[in-house]
Every structure is written in structure tokens, then in C-alpha cells.
BAVO-463361 format. One record per residue: residue number from 1; x, y negated, z negated of N, C-alpha, C, O in turn. Coordinates in steps of 0.2 Angstrom, whole numbers, padded with zeros to 4 digits. Layout:
BEGIN
+------+-------+-------+-------+-------+-------+-------+-------+-------+-------+-------+-------+-------+
| resi |    nu |    nv |    nw |   cau |   cav |   caw |    cu |    cv |    cw |    ou |    ov |    ow |
+------+-------+-------+-------+-------+-------+-------+-------+-------+-------+-------+-------+-------+
|  NUM |     X |     Y |     Z |     X |     Y |     Z |     X |     Y |     Z |     X |     Y |     Z |
...
+------+-------+-------+-------+-------+-------+-------+-------+-------+-------+-------+-------+-------+
This chain:
BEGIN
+------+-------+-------+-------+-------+-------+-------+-------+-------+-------+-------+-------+-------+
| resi |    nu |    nv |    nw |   cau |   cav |   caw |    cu |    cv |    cw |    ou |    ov |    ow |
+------+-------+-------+-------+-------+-------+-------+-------+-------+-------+-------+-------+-------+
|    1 |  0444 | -0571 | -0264 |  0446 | -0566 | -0270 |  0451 | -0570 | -0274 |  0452 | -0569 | -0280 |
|    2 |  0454 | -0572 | -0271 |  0460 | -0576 | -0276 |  0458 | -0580 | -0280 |  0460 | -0581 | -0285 |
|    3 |  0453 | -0583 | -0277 |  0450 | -0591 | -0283 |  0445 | -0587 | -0290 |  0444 | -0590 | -0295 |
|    4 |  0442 | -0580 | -0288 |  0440 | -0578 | -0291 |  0442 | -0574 | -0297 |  0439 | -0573 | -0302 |
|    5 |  0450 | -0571 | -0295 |  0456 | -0570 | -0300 |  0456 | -0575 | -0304 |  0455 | -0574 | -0310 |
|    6 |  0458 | -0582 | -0301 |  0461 | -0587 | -0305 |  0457 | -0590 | -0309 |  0458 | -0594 | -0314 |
|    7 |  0450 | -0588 | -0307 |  0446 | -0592 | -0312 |  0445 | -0587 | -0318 |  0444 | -0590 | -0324 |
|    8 |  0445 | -0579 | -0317 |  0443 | -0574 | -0323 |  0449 | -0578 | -0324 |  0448 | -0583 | -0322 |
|    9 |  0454 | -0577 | -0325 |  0462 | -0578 | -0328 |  0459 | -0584 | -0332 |  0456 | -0583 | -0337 |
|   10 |  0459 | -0589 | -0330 |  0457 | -0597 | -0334 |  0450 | -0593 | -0339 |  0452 | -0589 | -0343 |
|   11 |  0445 | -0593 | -0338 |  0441 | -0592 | -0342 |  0445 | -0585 | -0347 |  0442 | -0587 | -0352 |
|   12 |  0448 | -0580 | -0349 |  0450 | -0577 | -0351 |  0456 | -0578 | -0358 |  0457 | -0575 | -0363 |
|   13 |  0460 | -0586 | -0352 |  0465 | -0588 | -0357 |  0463 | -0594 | -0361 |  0466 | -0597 | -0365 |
|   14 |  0457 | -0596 | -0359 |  0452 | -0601 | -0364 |  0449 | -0599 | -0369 |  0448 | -0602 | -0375 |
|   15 |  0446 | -0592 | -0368 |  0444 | -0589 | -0372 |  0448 | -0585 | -0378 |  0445 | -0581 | -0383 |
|   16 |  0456 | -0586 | -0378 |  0460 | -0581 | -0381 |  0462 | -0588 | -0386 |  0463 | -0588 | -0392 |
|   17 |  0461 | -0595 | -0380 |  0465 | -0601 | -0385 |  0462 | -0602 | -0392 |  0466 | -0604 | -0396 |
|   18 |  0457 | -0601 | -0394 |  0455 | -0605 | -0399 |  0456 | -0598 | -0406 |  0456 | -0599 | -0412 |
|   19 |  0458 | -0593 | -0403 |  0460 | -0586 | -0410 |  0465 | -0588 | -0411 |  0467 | -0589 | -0417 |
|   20 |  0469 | -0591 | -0404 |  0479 | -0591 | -0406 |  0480 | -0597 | -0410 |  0485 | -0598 | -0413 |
|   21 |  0474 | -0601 | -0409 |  0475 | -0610 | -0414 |  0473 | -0609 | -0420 |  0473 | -0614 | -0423 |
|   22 |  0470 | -0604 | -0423 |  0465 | -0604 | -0428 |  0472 | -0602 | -0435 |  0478 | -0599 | -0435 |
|   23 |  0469 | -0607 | -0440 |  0474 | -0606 | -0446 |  0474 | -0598 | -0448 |  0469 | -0594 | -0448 |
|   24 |  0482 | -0598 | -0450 |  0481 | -0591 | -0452 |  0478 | -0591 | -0458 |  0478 | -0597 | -0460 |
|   25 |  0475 | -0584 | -0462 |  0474 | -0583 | -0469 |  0476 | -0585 | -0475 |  0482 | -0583 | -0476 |
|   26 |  0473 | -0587 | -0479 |  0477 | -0590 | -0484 |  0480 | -0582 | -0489 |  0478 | -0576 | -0489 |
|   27 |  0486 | -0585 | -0491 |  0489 | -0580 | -0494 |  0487 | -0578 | -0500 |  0485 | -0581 | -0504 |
|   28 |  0490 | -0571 | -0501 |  0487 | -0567 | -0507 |  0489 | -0571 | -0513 |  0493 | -0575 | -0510 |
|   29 |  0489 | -0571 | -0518 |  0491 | -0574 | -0524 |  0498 | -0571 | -0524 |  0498 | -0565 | -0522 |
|   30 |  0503 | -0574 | -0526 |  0509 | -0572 | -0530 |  0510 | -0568 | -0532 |  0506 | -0568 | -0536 |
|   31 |  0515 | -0561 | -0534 |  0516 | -0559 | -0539 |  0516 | -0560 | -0544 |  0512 | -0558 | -0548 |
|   32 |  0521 | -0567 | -0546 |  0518 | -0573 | -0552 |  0515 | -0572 | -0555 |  0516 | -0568 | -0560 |
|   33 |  0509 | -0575 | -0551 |  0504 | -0575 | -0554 |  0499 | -0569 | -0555 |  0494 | -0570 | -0558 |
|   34 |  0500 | -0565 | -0553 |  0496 | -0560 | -0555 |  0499 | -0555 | -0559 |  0497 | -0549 | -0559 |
|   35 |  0504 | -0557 | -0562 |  0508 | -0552 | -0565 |  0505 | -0552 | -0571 |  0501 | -0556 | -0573 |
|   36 |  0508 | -0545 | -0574 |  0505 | -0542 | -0580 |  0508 | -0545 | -0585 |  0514 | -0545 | -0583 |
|   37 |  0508 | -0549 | -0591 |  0513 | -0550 | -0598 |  0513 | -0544 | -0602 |  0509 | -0540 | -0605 |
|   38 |  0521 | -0545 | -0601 |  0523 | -0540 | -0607 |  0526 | -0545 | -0613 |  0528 | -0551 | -0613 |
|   39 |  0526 | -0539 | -0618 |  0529 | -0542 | -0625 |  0538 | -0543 | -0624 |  0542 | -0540 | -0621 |
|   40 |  0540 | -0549 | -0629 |  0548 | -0544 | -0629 |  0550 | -0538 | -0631 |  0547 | -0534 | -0635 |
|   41 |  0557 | -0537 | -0625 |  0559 | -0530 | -0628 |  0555 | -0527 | -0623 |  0553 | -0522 | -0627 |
|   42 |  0552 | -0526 | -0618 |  0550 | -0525 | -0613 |  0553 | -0528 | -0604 |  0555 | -0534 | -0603 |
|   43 |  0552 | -0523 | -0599 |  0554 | -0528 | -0596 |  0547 | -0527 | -0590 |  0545 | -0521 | -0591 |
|   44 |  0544 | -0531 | -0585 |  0541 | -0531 | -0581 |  0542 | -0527 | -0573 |  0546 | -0529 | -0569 |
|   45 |  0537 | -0522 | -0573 |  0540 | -0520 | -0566 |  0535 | -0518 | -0561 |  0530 | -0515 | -0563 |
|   46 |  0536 | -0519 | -0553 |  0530 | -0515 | -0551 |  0531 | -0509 | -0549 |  0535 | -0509 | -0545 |
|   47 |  0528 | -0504 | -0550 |  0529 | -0498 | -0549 |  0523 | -0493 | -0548 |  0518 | -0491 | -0552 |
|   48 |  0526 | -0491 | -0540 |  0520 | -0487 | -0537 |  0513 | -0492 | -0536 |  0507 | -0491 | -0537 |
|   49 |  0516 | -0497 | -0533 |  0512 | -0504 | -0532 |  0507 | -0506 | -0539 |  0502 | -0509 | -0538 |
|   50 |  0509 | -0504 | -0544 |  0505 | -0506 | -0549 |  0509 | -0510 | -0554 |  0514 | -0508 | -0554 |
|   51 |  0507 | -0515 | -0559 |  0512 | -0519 | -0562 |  0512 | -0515 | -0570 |  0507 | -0513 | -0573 |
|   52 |  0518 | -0514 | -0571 |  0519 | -0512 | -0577 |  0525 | -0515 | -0581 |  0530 | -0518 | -0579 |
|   53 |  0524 | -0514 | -0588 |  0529 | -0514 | -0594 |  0534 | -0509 | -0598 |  0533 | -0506 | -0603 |
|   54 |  0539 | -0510 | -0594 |  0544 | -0502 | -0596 |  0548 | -0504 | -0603 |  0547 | -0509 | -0607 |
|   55 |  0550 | -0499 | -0604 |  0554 | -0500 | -0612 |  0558 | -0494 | -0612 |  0556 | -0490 | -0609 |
|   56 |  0563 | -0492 | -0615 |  0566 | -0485 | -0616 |  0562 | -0482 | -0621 |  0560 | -0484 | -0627 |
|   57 |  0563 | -0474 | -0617 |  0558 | -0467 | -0620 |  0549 | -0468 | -0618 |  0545 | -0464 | -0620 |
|   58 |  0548 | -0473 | -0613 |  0543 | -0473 | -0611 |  0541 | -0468 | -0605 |  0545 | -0468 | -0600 |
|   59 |  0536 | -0462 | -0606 |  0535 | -0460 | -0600 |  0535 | -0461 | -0592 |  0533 | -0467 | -0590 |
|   60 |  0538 | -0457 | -0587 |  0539 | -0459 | -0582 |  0539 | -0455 | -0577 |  0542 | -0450 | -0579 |
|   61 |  0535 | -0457 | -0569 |  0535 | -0455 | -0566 |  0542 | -0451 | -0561 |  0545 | -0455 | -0557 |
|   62 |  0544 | -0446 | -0561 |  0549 | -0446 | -0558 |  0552 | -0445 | -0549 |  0558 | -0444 | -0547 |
|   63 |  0542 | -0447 | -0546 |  0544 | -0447 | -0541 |  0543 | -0455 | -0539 |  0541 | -0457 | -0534 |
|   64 |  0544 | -0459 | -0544 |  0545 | -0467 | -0543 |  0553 | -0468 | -0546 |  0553 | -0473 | -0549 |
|   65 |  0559 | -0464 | -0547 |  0564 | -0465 | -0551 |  0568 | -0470 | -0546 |  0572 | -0474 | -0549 |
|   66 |  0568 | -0470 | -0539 |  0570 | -0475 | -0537 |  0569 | -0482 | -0537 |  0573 | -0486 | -0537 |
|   67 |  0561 | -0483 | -0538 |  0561 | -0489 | -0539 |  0560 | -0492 | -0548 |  0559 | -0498 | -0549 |
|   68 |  0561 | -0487 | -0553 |  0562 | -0490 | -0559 |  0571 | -0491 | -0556 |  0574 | -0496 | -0557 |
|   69 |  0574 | -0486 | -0552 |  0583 | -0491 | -0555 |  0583 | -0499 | -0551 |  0588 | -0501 | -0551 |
|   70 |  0580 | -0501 | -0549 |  0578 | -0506 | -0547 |  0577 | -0512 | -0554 |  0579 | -0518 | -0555 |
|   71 |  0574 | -0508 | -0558 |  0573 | -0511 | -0567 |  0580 | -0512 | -0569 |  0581 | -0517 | -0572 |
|   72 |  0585 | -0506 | -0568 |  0589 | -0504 | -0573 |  0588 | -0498 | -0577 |  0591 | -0497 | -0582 |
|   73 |  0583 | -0495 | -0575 |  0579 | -0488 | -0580 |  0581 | -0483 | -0575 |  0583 | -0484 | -0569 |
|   74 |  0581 | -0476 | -0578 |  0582 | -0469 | -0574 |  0576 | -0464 | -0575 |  0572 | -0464 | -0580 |
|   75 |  0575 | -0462 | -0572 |  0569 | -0457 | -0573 |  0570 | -0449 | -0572 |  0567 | -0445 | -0568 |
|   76 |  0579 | -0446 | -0578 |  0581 | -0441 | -0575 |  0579 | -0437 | -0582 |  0580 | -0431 | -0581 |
|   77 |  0576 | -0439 | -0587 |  0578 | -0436 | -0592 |  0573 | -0432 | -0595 |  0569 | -0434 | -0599 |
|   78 |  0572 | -0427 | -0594 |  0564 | -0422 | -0596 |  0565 | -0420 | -0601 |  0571 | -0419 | -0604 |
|   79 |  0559 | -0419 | -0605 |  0558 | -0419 | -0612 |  0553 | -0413 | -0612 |  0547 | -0413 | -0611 |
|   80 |  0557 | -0407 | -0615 |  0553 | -0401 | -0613 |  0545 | -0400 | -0619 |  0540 | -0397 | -0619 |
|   81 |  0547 | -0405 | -0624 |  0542 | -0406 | -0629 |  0536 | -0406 | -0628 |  0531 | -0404 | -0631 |
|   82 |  0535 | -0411 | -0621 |  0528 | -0414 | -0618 |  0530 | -0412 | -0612 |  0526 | -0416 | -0609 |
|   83 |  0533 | -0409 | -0609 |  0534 | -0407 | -0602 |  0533 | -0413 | -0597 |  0530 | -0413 | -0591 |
|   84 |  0537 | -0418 | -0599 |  0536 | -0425 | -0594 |  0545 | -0428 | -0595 |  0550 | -0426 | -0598 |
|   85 |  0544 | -0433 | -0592 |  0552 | -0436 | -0589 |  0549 | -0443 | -0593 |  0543 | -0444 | -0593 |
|   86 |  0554 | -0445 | -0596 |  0556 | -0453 | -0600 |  0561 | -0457 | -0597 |  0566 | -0455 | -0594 |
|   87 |  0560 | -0462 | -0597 |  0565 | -0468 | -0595 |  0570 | -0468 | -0601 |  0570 | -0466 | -0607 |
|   88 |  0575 | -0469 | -0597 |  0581 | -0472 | -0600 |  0587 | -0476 | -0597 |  0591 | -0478 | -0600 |
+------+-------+-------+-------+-------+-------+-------+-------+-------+-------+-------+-------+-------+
């Protein structure tokens, strides 16, 4: 019974060996490089995992305001004109 344990045990950790050596996945591209160009006078952000170009008085979402102050930008300011919130 024992040599029958020891041998599932070897054949189980040979068969585990060649997953745990296998090269990991190549990784995703860069933000870098996948980032959006913006013009000057813009600044680069991502937000709500999508890449975007802020600027002041640009519409904004106000349940992503924590990660615009991340930019520098606030998303406290409602404009009751269009009924939406603006960076500033």
C-alpha cells in the first residue's frame, strides 16, 4: 500500500512539474503604449478603466471624483443648466 501511495504521489508531482516550469504569459501592453493622445492643455487620465482627456469645465462623472483628484480635477461642481457635474 505504501509503494502504491508513493508512486500516485511521483506520478502526480511529475505531472504538476511541467505547469509550474511553463513560462508565464506575456504581458499586456503598457499603459504607454496604449494610451490615448491628447492635445495640449489637456491632461491624460484613466478613468473608470477607460483612457481619457480632461480639461476644466469638461463633463464628469461624479461617481469617479475620487479617481479624477488623482489628476488634480474635482467632480463637485453641478451645473443645474444640463443637469451634470463639470471638472474643476
Amino acid at each position: 500500500m505504501r509503494r502504491f501511495l508513493a508512486v500516485l504521489f511521483a506520478a502526480g508531482a511529475l505531472a504538476a512539474w511541467p505547469a509550474a516550469q511553463a513560462p508565464a504569459r506575456p504581458e499586456a501592453p503598457s499603459v504607454a503604449l496604449a494610451a490615448k493622445p491628447c492635445s495640449s492643455g489637456w491632461t491624460h487620465a484613466v478613468i473608470g478603466g477607460e483612457h481619457k482627456c480632461l480639461r476644466r469645465g469638461q463633463f464628469c462623472a461624479r461617481r469617479y471624483d475620487r479617481q479624477y483628484h488623482r489628476y488634480d480635477y474635482h467632480c463637485h461642481k453641478y451645473d443645474s443648466r444640463v443637469n451634470r457635474y463639470r471638472l474643476t
